[in-house]
C-alpha positions as CSV (number, residue, x, y, z in Angstrom):
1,X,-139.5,117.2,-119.4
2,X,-139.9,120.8,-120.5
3,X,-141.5,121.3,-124.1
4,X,-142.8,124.6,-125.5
5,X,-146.3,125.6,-125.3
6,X,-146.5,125.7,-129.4
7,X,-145.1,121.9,-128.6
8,X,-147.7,121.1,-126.0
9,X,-150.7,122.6,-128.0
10,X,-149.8,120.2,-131.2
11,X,-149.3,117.4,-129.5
12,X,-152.5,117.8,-127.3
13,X,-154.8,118.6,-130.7
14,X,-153.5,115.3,-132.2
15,X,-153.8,113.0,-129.4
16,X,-156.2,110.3,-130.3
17,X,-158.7,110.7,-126.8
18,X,-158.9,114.9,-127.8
19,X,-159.6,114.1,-131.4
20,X,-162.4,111.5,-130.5
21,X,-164.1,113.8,-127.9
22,X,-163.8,116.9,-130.2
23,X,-161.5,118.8,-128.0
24,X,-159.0,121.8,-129.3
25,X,-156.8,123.5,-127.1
26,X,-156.8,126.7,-129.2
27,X,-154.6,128.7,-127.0
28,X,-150.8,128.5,-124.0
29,X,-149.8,131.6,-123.4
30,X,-145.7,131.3,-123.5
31,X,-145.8,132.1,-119.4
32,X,-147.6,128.5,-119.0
33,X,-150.5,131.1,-117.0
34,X,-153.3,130.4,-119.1
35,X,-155.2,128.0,-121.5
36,X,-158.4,128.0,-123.7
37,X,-159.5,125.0,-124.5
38,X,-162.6,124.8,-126.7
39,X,-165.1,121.6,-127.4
40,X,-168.0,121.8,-130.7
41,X,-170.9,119.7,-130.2
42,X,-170.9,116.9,-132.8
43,X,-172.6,113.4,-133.8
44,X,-169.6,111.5,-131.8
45,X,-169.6,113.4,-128.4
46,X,-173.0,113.9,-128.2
47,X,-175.2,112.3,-125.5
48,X,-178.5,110.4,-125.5
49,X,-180.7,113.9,-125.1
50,X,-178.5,116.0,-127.7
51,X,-176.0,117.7,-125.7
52,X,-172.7,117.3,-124.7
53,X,-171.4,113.8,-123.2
54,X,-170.2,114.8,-119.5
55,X,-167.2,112.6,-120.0
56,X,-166.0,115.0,-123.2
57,X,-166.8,118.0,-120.8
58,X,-164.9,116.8,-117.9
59,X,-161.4,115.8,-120.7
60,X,-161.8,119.0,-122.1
61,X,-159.7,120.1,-119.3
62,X,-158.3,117.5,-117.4
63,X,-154.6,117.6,-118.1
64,X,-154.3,121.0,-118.7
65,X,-153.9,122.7,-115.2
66,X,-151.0,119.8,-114.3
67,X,-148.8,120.2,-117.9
68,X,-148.8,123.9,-117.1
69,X,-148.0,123.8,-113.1
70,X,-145.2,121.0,-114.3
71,X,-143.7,123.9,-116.9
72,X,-144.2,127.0,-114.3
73,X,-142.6,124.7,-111.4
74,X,-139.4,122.8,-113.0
75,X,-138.2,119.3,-112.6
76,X,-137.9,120.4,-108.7
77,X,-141.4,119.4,-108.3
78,X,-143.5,116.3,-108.5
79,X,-147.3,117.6,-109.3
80,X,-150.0,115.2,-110.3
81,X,-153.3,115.0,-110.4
82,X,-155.3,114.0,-107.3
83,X,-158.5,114.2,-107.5
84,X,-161.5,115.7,-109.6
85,X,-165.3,116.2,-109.5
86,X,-167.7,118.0,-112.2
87,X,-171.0,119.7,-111.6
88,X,-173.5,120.2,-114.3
89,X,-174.7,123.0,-114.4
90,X,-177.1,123.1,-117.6
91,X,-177.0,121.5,-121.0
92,X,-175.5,122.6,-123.7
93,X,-175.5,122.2,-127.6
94,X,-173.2,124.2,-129.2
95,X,-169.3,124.8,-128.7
96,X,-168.3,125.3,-124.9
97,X,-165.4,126.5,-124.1
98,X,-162.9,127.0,-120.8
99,X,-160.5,129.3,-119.6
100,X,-157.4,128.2,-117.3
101,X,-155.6,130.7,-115.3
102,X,-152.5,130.2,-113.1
103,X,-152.1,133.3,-110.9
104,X,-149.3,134.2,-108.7
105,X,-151.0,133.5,-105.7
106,X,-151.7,130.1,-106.7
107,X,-147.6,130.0,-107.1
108,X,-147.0,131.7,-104.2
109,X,-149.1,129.3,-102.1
110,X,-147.6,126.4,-103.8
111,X,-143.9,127.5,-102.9
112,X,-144.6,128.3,-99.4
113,X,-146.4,125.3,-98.3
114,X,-144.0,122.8,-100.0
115,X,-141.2,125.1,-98.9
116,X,-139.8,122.1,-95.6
117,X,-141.3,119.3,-98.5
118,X,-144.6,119.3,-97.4
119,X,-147.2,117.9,-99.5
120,X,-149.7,120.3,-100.2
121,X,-153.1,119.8,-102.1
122,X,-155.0,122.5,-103.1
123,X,-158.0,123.0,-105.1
124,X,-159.0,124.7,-108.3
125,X,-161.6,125.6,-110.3
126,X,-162.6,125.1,-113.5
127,X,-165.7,127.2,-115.1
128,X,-166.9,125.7,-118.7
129,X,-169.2,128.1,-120.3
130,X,-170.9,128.3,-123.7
131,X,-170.0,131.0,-126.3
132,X,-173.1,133.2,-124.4
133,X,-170.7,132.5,-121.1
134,X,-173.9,130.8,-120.0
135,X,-172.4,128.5,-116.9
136,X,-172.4,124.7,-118.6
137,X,-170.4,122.8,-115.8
138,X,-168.0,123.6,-112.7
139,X,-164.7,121.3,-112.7
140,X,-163.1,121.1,-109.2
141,X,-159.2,119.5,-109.5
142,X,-157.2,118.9,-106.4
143,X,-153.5,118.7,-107.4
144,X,-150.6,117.4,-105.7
145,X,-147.6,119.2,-105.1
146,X,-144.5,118.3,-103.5
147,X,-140.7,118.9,-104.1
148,X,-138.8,116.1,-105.2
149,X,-136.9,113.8,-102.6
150,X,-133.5,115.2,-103.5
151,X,-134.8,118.7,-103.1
152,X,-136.5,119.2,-100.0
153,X,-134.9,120.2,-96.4
């Protein structure tokens, strides 16, 4: 289902889990290549020490990366999310936020090894940084791509 980025950023800044964790996806470029999703530190996603819960950090950009490659990619694909892992790196207690990027590499790679309908699982990363770009936590993603049944050779 295609919907415009302007679509994708409302509905992602009003669903209920984003609201609860404090999460704002303040920027889609129209290309679908890149994201800024942004988290402030406040009474309800704070942890036990006084800085962000690592759950919050870790939805702060968890469905980004696969909405885009969905947009960039078409209804020929299937992409999903596999797998994920988070390292902290250091707390932090003010607003943190996160820059996604789609390159055409990452395209190019995707297209080539699901050209004979391969599978093909690659891995990303994720950087979170406070507004100092001090390193807060590392998100790895490993998505899924593969083209659709009716679609492959």
């Amino acid at each position: 289902m295609y919907v415009s980025p302007k679509k994708l950023k409302f509905l992602l800044n009003f669903y209920p889990p984003y609201i609860g964790a404090g999460v704002k996806l303040r920027h889609i470029r129209e290309d679908w290549r890149y994201a800024q999703v942004s988290m402030k530190l406040r009474w309800f996603n704070r942890n036990a020490v006084g800085s962000h819960f690592g759950g919050s950090l870790y939805s702060m950009v968890d469905p980004q990366l696969m909405l885009m490659f969905m947009q960039i990619l078409g209804r020929d694909y299937i992409v999903w999310d596999k797998s994920a892992s988070i390292e902290f790196i250091q707390p932090a207690k003010s607003e943190v936020f996160a820059d996604i990027h789609i390159d055409d590499a990452m395209i190019d790679a995707i297209l080539h090894n699901t050209a004979a309908g391969e599978k093909y699982l690659p891995e990303f990363e994720i950087d979170i940084k406070d507004a100092d770009k001090n390193l807060i936590a590392k998100v790895t993603k490993v998505l899924y791509f593969r083209k659709k049944p009716r679609h492959r050779k």
